[in-house]
Structure formats: structure tokens, C-alpha cells
N, C-alpha and C positions, 0 to 999 in steps of 0.2 A: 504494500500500500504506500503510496506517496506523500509525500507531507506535504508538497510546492501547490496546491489548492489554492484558488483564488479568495477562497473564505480566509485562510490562514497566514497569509502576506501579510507584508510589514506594508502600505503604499506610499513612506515616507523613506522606502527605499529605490524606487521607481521617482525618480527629479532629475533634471537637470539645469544648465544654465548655458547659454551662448552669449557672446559680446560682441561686439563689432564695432569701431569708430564709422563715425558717418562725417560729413563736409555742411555738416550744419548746426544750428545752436538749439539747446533743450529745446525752447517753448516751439521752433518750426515741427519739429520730431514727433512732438508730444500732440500738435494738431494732428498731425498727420495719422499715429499710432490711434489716438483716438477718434479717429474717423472712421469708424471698424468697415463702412461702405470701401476704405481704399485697401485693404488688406488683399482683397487681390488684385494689386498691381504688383504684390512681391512673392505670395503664398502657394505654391506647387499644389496646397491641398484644399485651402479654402474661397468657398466663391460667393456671389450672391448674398455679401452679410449688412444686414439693416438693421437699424435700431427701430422698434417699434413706435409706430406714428403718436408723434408729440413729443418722444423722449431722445436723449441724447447722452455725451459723455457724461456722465451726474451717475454715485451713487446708487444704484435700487434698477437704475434702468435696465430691459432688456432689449435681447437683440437676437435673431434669429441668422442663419447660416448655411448652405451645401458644402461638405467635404467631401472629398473622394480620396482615396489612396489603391493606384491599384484599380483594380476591379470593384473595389468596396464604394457605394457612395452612400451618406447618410445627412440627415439632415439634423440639427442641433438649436438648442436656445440656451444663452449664456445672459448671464445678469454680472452687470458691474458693481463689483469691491472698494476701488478703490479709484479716483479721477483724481488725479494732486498735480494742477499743472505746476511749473513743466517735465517734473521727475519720475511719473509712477502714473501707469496704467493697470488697472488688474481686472481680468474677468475672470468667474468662474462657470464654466460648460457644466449646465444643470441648474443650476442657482445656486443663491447662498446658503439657502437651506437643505437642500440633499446632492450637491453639486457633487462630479466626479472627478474632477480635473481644475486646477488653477493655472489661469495662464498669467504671468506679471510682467511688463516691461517698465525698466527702468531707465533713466535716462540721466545720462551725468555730462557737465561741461565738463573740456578737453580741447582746450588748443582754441584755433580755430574752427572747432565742430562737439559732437560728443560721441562718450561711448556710449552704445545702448546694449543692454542686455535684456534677452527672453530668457524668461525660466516657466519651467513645466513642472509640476508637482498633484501628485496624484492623491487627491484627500480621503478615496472612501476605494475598496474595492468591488469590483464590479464583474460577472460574468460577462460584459459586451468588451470587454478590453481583454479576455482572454481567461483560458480555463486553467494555466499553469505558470509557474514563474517566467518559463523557457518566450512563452506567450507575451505576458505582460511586460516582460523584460524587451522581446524584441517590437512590441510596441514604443516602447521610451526608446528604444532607437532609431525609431521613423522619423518618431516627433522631432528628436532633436535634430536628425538631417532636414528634417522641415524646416524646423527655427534656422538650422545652419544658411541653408538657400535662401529663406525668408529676407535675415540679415542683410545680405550679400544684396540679393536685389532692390532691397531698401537702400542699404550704401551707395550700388550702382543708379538706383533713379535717381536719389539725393544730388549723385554729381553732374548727372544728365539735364537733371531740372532745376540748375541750382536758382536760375532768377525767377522759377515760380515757384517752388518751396514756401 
């Protein structure tokens, strides 16, 4: 018998974080990051993502979403944690009440730009993110090649667009 059950995970072992300087200052970043409608101009996996009519980056709000990875597509509502312009983004996939996933982006001056980091952290576990560790595990490492691309293509539009930023 197995112990690696998805009942029996730790899911504060399942997280990561990526970084990336970008060629721009917090507060442009932090509109942009919380404009959850632009996230797929950088996200390999998420598309189609709106905040629910009337509400916006603020606290309590939610927002709804298509991912795909692969062959998998599913659709998602996340409700926002945390809005602190210009340093801190956070939503959490489910809500803040039974939510299964935290996403947080942080945002720090640096130079002439800043660094931003995505972190992924898995709050509650879940049979839809997989039935073993082996599973769950190589979930958290999609995601973070997600966030890795994500990054990158955020960096590359930032320089691309830098006079509309």
C-alpha cells in the first residue's frame, strides 16, 4: 500500500517561486499584472481571464478564466487576496474560502526596472491536481515552467512596449 495519496501530502511542499527583472518601474508592472484581462499576452496556459462585471483589482473580487495545458482545458474562478499597488498581486484559484492554489506576484524596484516574482503554492489538496505525489509533484512543475515562460514574455513585451507600458 502507498502512502504518496493525495489525502496524505504535505501541499506546503508543492510551491515555488520565479523572478525575472523587467525594463520597467513597480507601479507600470503592477497595472499590468493586475489587469488579469492581459495575462494572456505572456501565459502559455491561461486565456480568456475577466474580472466579473463591476469589479476589478480590489480585494474580494473575482475573476473567471480558460487554461489549457496539453490536451487538458478547464475553466476556473479565482478571487483576489491581496491588491497593494505597486508591490503585491495575489489571487487565489477557488476562492479564499476553499481555494486550491495561491498565485502571488511581487514586485520590487531594481535599477532602472524591477524584479518580479511569481510564486505558486498549493493551500489544500485536491484529487483534480492528481492522485499521487509522483502527480502532484509533476504538476508544480508545469506550473512553474508556466510562470518561467510567463516571466520571460512579460520581460520581452515590457521591452517591446516600453512607450506604452
Amino acid at each position: 500500500m502507498t502512502t504518496d495519496t493525495v489525502p496524505t501530502l504535505d501541499p506546503a511542499s508543492f510551491a515555488f517561486a520565479r523572478r525575472v527583472w523587467v525594463p520597467a518601474p513597480p507601479q507600470t508592472v503592477y497595472d499590468l499584472v493586475s489587469d488579469v484581462t492581459k495575462i494572456e499576452l505572456w501565459s502559455p496556459t491561461a486565456s480568456r481571464v475577466r474580472y466579473d462585471e463591476g469589479t476589478g483589482a480590489v480585494p474580494g473580487a473575482w475573476f473567471g478564466g480558460h487554461n489549457r495545458r496539453g490536451e487538458r482545458e478547464w475553466d476556473t474562478r479565482s478571487q483576489v487576496l491581496t491588491a497593494d499597488a505597486p508591490s503585491e498581486f495575489t489571487f487565489v484559484v477557488g476562492g479564499l474560502d476553499d481555494g486550491i492554489v495561491r498565485w502571488r506576484w511581487l514586485i520590487e524596484g531594481a535599477g532602472p526596472g524591477s524584479v518580479v516574482t511569481q510564486e505558486w503554492r498549493l493551500l489544500r489538496m485536491d484529487p483534480v491536481l492528481g492522485s499521487t505525489a509522483r502527480e502532484v509533484a509533476g504538476l508544480r512543475d508545469d506550473m512553474a515552467a508556466s510562470a518561467e515562460t510567463t516571466l520571460l514574455a512579460l520581460a520581452r513585451w515590457l521591452h517591446e512596449h516600453a512607450t506604452e507600458a
